[in-house]
C-alpha positions as CSV (number, residue, x, y, z in Angstrom):
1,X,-11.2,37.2,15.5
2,X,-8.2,36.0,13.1
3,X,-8.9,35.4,9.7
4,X,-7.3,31.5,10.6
5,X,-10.5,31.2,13.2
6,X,-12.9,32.7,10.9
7,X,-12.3,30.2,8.0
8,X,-13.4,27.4,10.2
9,X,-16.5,29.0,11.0
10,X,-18.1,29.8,8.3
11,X,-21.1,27.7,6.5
12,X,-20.3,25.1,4.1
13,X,-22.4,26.2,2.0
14,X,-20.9,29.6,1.6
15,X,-17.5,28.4,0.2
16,X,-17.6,28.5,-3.2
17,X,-18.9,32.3,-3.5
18,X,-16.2,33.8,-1.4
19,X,-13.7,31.6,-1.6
20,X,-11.4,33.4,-4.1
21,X,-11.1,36.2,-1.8
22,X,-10.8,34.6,1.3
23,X,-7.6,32.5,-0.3
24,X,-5.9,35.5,-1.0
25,X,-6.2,37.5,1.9
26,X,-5.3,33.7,4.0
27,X,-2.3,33.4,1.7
28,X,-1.2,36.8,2.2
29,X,-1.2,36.1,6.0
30,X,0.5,32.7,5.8
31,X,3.2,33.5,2.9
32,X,1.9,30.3,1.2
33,X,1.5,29.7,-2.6
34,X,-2.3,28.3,-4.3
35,X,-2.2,29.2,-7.9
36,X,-6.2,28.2,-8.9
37,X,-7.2,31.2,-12.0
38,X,-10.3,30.3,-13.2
39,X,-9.8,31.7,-16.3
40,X,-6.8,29.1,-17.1
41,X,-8.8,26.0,-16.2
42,X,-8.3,23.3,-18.7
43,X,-10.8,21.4,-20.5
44,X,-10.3,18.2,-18.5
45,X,-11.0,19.7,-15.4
46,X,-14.5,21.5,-16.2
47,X,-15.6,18.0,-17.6
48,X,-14.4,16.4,-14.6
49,X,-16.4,18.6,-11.9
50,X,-19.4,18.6,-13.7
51,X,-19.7,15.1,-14.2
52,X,-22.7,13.6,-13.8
53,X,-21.6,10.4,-13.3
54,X,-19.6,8.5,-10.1
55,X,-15.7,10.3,-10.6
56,X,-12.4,8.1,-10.5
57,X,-10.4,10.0,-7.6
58,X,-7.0,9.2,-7.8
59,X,-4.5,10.0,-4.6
60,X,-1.2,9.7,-4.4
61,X,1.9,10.0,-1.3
62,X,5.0,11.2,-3.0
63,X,8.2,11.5,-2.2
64,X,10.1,11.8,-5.0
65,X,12.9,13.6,-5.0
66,X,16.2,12.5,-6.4
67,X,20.0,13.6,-6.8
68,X,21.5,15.4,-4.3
69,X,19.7,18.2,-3.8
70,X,16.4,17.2,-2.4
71,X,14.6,18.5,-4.9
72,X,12.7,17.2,-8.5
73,X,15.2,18.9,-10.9
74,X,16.8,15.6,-12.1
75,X,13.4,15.0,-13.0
76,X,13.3,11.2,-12.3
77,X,9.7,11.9,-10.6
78,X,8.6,13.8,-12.8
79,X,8.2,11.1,-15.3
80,X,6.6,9.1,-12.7
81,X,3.9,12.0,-11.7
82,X,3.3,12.2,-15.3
83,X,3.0,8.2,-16.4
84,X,0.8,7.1,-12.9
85,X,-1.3,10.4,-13.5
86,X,-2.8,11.6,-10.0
87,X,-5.8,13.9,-8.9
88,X,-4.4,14.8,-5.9
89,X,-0.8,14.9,-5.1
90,X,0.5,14.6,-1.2
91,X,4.5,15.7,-2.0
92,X,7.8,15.9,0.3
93,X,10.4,17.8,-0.5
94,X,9.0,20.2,-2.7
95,X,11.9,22.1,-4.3
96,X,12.6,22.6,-7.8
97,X,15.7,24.6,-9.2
98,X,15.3,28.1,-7.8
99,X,12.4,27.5,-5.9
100,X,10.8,30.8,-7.1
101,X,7.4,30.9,-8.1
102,X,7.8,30.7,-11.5
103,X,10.1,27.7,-11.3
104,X,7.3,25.4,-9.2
105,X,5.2,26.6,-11.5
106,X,6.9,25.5,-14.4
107,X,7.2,21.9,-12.1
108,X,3.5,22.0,-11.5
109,X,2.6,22.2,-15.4
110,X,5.5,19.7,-16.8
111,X,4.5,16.9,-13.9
112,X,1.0,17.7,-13.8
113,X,-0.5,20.6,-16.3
114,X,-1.3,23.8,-16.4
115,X,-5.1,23.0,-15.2
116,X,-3.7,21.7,-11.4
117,X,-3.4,23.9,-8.7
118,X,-0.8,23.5,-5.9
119,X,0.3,24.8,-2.1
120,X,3.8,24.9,-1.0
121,X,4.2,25.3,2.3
122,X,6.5,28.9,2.4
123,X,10.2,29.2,4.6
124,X,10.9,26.0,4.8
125,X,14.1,23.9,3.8
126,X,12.1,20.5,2.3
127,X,8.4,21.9,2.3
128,X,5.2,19.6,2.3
129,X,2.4,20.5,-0.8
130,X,-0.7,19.2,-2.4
131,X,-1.2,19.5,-6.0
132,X,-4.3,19.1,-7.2
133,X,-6.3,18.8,-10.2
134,X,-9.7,20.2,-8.6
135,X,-10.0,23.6,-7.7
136,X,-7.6,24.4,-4.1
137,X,-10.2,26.6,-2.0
138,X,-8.5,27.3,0.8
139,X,-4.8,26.2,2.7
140,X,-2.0,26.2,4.8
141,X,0.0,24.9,7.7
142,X,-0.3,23.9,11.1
143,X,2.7,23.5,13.2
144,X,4.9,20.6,13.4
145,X,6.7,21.2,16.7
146,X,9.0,18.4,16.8
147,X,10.9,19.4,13.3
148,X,12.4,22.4,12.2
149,X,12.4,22.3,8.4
150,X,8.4,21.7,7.3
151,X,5.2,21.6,8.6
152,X,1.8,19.6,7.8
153,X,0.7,21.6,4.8
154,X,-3.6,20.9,3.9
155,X,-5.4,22.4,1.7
156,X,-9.4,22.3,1.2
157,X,-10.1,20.8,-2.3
158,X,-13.6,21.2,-4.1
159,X,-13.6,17.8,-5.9
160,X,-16.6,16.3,-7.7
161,X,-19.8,15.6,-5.4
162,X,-21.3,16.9,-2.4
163,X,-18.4,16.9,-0.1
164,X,-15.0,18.3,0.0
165,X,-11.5,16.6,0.1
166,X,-9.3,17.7,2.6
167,X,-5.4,16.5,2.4
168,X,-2.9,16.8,4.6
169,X,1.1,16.4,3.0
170,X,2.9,15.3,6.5
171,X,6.7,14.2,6.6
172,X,7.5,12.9,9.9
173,X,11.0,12.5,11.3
174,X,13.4,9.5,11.1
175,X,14.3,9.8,14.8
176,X,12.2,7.8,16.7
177,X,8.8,6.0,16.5
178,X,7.7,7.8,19.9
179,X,8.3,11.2,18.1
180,X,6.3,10.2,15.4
181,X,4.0,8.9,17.7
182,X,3.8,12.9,19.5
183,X,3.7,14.2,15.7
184,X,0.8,11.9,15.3
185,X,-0.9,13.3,18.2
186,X,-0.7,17.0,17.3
187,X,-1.5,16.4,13.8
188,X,-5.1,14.6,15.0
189,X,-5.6,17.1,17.3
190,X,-5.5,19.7,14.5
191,X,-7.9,17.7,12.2
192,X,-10.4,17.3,15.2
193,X,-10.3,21.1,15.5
194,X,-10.5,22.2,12.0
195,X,-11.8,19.4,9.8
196,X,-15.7,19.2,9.5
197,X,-16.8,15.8,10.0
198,X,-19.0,16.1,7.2
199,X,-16.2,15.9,4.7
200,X,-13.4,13.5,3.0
201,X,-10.2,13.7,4.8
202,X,-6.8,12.0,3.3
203,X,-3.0,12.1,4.8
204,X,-0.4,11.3,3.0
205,X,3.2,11.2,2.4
206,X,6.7,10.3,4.3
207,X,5.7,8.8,7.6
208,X,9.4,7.1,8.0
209,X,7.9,4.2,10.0
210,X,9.4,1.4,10.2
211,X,6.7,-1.1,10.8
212,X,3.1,-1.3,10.5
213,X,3.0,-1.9,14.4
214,X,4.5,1.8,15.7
215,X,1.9,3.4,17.7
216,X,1.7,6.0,15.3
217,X,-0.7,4.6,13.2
218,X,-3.2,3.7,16.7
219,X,-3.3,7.3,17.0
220,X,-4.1,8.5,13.4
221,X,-6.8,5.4,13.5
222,X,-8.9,7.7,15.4
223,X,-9.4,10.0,12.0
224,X,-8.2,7.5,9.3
225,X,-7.8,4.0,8.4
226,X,-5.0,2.1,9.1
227,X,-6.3,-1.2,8.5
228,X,-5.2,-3.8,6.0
229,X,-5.2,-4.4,2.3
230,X,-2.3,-2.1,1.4
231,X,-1.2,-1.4,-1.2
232,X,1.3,-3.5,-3.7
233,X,3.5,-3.4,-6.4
234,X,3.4,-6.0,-9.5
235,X,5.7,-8.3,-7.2
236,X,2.9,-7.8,-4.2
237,X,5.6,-5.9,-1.8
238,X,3.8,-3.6,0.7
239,X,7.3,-1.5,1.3
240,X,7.8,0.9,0.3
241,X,11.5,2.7,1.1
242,X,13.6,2.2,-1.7
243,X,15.2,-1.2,-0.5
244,X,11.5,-2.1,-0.4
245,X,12.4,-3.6,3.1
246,X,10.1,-1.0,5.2
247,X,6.5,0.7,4.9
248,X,7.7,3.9,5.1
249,X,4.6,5.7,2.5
250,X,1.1,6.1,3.5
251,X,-2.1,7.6,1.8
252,X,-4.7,6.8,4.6
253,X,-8.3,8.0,4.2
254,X,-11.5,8.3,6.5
255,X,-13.4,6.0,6.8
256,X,-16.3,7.9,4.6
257,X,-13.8,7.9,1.6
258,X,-12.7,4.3,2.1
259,X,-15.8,3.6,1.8
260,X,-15.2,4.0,-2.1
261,X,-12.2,2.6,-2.6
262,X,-11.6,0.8,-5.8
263,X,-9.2,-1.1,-7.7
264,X,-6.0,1.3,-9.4
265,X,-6.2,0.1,-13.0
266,X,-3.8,1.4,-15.5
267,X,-3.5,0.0,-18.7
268,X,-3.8,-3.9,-18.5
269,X,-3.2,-3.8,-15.0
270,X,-5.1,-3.9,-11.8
271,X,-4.0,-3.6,-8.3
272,X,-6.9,-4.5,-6.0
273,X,-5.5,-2.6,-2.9
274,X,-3.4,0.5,-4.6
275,X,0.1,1.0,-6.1
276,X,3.4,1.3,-4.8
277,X,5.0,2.7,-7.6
278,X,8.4,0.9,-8.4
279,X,9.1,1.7,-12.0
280,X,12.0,-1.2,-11.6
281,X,9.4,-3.9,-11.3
282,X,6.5,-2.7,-13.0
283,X,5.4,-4.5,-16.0
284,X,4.6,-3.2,-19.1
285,X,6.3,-0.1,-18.2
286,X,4.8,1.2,-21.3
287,X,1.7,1.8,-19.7
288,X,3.6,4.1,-17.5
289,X,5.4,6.3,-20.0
290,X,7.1,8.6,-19.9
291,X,8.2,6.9,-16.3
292,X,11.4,4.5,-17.3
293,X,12.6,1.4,-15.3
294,X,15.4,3.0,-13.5
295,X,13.7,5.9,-12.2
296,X,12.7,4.4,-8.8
297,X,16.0,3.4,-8.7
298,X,17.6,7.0,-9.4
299,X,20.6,8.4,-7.1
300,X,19.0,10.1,-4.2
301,X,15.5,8.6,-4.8
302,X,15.2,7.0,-1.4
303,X,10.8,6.3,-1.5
304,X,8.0,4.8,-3.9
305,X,4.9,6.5,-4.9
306,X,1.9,5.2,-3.4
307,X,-1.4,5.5,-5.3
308,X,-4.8,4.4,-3.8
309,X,-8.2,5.4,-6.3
310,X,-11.9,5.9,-5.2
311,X,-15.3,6.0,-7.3
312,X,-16.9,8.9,-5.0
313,X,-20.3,10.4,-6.3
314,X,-19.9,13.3,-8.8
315,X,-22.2,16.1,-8.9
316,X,-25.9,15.3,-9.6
317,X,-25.4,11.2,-9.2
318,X,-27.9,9.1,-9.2
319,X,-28.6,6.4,-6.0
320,X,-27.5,3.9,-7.8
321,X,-24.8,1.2,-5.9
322,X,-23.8,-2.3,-5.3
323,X,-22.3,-3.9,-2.3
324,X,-20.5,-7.1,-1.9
325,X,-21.8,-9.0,0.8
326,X,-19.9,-12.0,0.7
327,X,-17.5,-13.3,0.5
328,X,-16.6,-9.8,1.7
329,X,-13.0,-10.6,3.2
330,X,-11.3,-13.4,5.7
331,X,-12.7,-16.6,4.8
332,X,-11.3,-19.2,3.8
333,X,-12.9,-21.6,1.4
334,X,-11.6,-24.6,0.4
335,X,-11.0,-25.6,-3.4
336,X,-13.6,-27.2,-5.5
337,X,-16.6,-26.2,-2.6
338,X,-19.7,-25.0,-3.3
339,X,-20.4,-21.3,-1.8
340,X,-22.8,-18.7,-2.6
341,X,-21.3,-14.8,-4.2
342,X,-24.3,-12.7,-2.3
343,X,-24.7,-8.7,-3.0
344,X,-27.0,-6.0,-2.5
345,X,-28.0,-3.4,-5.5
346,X,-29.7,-0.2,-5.5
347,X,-30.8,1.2,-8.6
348,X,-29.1,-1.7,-11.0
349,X,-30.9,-4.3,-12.5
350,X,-28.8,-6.6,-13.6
351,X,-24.6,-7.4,-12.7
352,X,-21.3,-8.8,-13.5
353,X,-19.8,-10.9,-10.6
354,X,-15.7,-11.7,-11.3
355,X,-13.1,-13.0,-9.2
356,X,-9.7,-12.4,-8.7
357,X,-6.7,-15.1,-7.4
358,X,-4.1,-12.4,-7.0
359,X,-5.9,-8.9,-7.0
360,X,-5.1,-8.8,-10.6
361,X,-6.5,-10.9,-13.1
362,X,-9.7,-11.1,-13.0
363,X,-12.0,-14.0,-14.4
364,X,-15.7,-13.7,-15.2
365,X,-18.1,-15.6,-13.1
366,X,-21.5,-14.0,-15.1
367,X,-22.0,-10.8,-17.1
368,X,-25.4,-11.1,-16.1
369,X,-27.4,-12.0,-13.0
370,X,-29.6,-10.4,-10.7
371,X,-31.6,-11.7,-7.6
372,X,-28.6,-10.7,-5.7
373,X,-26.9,-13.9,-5.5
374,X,-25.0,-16.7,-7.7
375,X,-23.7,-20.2,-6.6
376,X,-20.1,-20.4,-7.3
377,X,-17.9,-23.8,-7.4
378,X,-14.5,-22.1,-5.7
379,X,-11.4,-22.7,-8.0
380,X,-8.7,-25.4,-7.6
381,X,-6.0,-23.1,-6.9
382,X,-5.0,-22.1,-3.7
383,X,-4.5,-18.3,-2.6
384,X,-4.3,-16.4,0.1
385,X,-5.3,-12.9,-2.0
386,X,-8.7,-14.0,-3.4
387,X,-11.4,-10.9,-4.4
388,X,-14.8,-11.1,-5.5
389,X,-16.2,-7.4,-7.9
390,X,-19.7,-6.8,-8.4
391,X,-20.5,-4.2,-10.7
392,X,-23.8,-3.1,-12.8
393,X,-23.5,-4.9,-16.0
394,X,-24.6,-1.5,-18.0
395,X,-22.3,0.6,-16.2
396,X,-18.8,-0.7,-14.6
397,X,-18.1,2.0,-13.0
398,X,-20.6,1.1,-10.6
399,X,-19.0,-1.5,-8.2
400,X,-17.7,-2.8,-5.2
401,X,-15.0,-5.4,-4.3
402,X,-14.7,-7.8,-1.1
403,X,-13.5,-5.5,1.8
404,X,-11.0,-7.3,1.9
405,X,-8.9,-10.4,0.3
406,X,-10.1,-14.0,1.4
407,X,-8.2,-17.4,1.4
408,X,-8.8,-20.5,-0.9
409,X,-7.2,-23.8,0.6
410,X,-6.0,-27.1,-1.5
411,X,-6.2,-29.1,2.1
412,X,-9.5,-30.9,0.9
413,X,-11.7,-31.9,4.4
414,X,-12.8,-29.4,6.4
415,X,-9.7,-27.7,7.6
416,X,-7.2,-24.7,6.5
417,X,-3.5,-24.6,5.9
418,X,-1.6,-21.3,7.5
419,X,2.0,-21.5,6.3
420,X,4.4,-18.8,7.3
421,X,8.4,-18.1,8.1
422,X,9.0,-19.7,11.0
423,X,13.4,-19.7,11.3
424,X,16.0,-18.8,9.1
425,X,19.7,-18.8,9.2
426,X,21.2,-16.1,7.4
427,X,24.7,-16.4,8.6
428,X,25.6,-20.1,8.2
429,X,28.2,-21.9,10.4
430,X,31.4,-21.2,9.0
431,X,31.5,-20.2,5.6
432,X,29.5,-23.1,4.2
433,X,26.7,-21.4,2.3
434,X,25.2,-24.8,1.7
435,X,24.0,-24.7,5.4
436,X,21.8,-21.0,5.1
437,X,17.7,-22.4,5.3
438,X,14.4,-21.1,5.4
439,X,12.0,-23.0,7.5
440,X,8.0,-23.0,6.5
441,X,5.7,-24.1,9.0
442,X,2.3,-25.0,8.5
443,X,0.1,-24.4,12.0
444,X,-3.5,-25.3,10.6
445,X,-5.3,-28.2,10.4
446,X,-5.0,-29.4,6.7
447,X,-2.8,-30.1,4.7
448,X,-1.3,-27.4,2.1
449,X,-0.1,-27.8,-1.4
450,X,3.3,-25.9,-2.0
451,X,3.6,-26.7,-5.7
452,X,4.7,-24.0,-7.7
453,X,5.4,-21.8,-4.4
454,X,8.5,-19.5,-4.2
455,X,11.2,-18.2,-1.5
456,X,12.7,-14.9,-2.4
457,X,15.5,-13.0,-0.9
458,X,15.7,-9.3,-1.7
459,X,17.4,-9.6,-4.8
460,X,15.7,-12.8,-6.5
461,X,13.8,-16.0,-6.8
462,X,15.9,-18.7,-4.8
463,X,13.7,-21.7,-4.5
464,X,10.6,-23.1,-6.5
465,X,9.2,-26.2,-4.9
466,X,8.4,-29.1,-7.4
467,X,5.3,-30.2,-8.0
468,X,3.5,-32.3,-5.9
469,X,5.3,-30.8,-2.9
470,X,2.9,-30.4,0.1
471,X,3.1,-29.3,4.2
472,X,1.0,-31.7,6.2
473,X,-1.0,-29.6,9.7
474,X,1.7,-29.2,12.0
475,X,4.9,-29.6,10.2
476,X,8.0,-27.9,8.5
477,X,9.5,-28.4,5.4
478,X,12.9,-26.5,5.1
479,X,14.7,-25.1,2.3
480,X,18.6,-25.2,2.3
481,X,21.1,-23.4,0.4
482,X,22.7,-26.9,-1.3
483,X,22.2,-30.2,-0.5
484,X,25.7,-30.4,1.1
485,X,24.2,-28.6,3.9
486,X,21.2,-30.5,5.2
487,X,22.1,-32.3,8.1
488,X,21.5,-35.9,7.9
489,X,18.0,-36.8,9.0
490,X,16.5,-33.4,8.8
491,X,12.9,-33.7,8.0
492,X,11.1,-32.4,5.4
493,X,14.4,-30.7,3.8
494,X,15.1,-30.3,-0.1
495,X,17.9,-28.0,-1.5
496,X,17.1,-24.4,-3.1
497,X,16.4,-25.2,-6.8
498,X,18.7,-22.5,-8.0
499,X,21.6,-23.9,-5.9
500,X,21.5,-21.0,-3.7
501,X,19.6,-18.7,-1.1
502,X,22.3,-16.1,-1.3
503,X,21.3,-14.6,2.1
504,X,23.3,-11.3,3.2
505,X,24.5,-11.5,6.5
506,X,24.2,-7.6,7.4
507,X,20.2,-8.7,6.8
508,X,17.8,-9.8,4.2
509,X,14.1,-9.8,3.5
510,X,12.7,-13.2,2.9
511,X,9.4,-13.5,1.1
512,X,7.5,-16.4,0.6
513,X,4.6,-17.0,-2.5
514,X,2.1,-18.9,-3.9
515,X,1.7,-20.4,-6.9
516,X,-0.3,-17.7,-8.1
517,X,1.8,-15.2,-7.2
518,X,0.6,-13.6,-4.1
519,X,2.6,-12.9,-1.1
520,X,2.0,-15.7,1.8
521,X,4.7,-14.3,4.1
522,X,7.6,-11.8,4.3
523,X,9.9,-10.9,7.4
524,X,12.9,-8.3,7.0
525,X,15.9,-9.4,9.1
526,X,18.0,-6.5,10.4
527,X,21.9,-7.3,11.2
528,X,21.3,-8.1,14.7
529,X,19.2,-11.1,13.8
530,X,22.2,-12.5,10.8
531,X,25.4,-11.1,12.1
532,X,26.4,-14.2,14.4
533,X,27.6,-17.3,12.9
534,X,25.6,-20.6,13.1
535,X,22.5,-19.3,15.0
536,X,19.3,-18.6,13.2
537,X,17.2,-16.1,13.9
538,X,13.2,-17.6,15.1
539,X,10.2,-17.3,15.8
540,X,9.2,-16.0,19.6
541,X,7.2,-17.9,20.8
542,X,8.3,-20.6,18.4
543,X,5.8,-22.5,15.3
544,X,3.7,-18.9,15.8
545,X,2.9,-16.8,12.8
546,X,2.1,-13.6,14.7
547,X,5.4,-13.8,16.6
548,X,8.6,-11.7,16.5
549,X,11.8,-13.0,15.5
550,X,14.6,-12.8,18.1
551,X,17.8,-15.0,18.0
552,X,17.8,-18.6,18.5
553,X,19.4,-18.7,21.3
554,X,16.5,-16.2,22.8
555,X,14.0,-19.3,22.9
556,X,16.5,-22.6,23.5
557,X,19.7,-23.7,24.3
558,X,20.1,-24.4,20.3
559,X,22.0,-22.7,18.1
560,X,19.5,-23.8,15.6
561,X,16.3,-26.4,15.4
562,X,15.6,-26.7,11.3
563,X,13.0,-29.3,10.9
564,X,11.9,-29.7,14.3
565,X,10.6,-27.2,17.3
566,X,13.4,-24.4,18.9
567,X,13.6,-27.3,21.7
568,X,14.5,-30.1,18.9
569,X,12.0,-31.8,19.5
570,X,10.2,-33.5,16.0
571,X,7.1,-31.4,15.2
């Protein structure tokens, strides 16, 4: 029997006694690198796995290389590693000046410190690691057939608690979404042969896909989830390439880890779903320090750190839990109703029931209550990233949030508003940039109120609509690039209030908010959809929200249809 087959084999319970050896003799097989002397373990780490109390896990997908050298020398994410400081690090391109052992060392203790261990996968040109504050007890590589230059590195990680973490550092290839599809299938087929169900399991890393639709992610939903929230930067942009037009990042956990998914706070600020880490948008970038604005946005730094955190169960924790039962994600309450926050406790007495507009801010229903419910009068502003957190009013770090965000509608009656991108013209007839537009559609049954909404292009704010601006159930309102440019007797058209939408015609993102902030819609243009003059790209089918876009011309004999259906016809 190989030493590979044997590790699998053993009992769980027999790890930590002979794991020491058993890393050695694996590593001396494998020509990998774990550097884990027990003797050099820092302070923060002994406190950490021997806490008593629920731990803060924090994970992070990094690929943050920069220059030209694919490597972390210039030392751009370096700063970020050190001002967004991880637990677990998923890393591409893991290089650093000579490469020798001593040089990732001396990366491994500036980035992280001299406590973390590390793997690195060995012989190959942009090598996958983990880095990991926690204790690395075994590691390695499985095979990634379809590239030549790296592997899937894991390594088995003896966090806090009862179970251990197992990460997996992947960096698929740019190719094709069917090739990453076929790395997706190995890679699960290595998991379901090595992995014991029994404990956390976490990929992460540079999955180059392009959407959140490539049947990559169907196949790694068999071990992980892939599911919605995701994670955000201070703006709310889910991208995460670095022209934040593509989710190309992923740290995706079983479904026994999401379990304890919690907000990422640092500093004074809270991301309800996890990070994407875009030091040129984050605000105070103080509470990031050393990171600086500009290093996201550093030559050769092509990707954005993505950071998700978890309260998992340290060693010897107590039963004690909450669980939001509703609103626990997908409804849609209307402003000003009267609805009921329910929960369930176990162990805690009394709690303190908050709720967030924007996954952010968060406002304080009651610091107190018990009973497991409290009536609540739902706010007057609209939002379509609403969160309600429970958590024991003696202890905070015992909590839970909504599953998942919910919506809050200004329509009034008993209806909901749904208001997305229906058609835009990037590349307007001639060379009239008056004549660009953006056309919102609202297909629910109520009215919504757009007051204080934005439309962004890639670069800025284009159009804020004045107040008392609202979308009646089944009709458009279109923003233009000047008033020159709406055509006479185009319904439901104003002009962009900063006299421009400054589309790009080799593509643009578009991204519609609310007032509070949150992203309502967003749809990333490629070339082929703004590269012909006069015709708009649209919806297919047209006036739906879960439709593709595909040139004008794909769905009518028009050009172009703002204000009224691909067919012309009035809404």
């Amino acid at each position: 029997m190989s030493l590979k087959q044997d590790l699998f084999r053993r009992p769980a319970a027999s790890w930590r006694t002979w794991s020491f050896t058993l890393v050695c003799a694996a590593l001396s097989a494998c020509g990998g690198s774990v550097e884990a002397d027990a003797d050099e373990t820092a302070p923060e780490l002994v406190a950490r796995e021997d806490s008593l109390a629920n731990v803060r896990l924090r994970l992070m997908a990094a690929n943050l290389s920069s220059g030209t050298g694919q490597d972390y020398d210039p030392g751009h994410g370096i700063r970020i590693f050190q001002g967004t400081d991880a637990d677990v690090v998923m890393i591409q391109e893991f290089n650093y000046k000579t490469d020798s052992a001593a040089d990732i060392r001396s990366f491994v203790d500036t980035a992280f410190g001299t406590g973390f261990s590390y793997y690195r996968e060995a012989g190959a040109q942009i090598p996958n690691g983990i880095i990991s504050r926690y204790p690395i007890i075994a590691s390695g590589e499985w095979d990634d057939t379809q590239v030549s230059n790296r592997d899937f590195a894991w390594a088995r990680i003896n966090i806090p608690g009862p179970k251990d973490l197992w990460a997996i550092s992947v960096h698929l290839l740019t190719t094709s979404s069917s090739i990453r599809n076929t790395e997706a299938s190995n890679l699960v087929k290595f998991i379901n042969a090595n992995v014991p169900a029994g404990d956390f399991l976490v990929i992460g890393g540079d999955f180059n896909t392009g959407s959140r639709s490539e049947a990559a992610f169907s196949t790694f939903s068999s071990v992980v989830s892939t599911a919605s929230p995701y994670p955000a930067d201070r703006n709310g942009n889910t991208n995460t390439n670095a022209g934040r037009s593509s989710p190309y990042d992923h740290v995706l956990v079983d479904s026994d880890l999401r379990a304890y998914q919690t907000s990422v706070v640092i500093g004074s600020s809270t991301f309800a779903n996890g990070l994407v880490a875009d030091t040129r948008v984050y605000s105070p970038i103080s509470d990031i320090s050393p990171a600086v604005s500009g290093d996201s946005g550093a030559s050769g730094m092509q990707h954005m750190g993505i950071i998700k955190d978890f309260l998992i169960p340290g060693d010897g924790t107590t039963s004690s839990s909450v669980t939001v039962l509703s609103p626990n994600g997908g409804e849609s309450w209307v402003a000003g109703s009267a609805h009921t926050i329910t929960w369930s406790a176990s162990g805690v007495t009394n709690v303190k029931v908050e709720y967030s507009l924007n996954g952010s801010t968060w406002t304080t229903l009651t610091s107190s209550a018990s009973g497991g419910s409290v009536a609540w009068t739902v706010p007057s502003s609209a939002s379509t990233n609403a969160w309600v957190r429970v958590s024991d009013a003696s202890d905070a770090s015992t909590s839970d949030l909504s599953n998942a965000a919910f919506a809050i509608t200004t329509g009034g009656g008993s209806g909901t508003g749904n208001v997305f991108i229906n058609e835009v013209l990037i590349n307007e007839p001639g060379s009239d940039v008056n004549g660009e537009f953006v056309e919102l559609v609202n297909s629910g049954t109520a009215a919504v109120d757009l007051s204080g909404w934005t439309v962004s292009d890639s670069t800025n704010v284009r159009h804020t609509f004045a107040s008392g601006t609202t979308v009646a159930a089944g009709k458009a309102v279109v923003v233009f690039g000047g008033a020159a440019g709406i055509p006479s007797g185009t319904v439901g058209a104003v002009a962009a209030s900063t006299g421009t939408l400054g589309l790009g015609n080799s593509g643009d993102t578009i991204t519609v908010k609310n007032s509070a902030g949150t992203a309502v819609d967003t749809a990333t243009f490629a070339s082929s959809l703004a590269g012909t003059d006069g015709v708009s790209a649209n919806r297919s089918p047209d006036a739906s929200s879960t439709g593709g876009f595909v040139l004008h011309t794909g769905v009518s004999s028009l050009s172009s249809s703002p204000g009224t259906r691909a067919s012309g016809s009035a809404f």
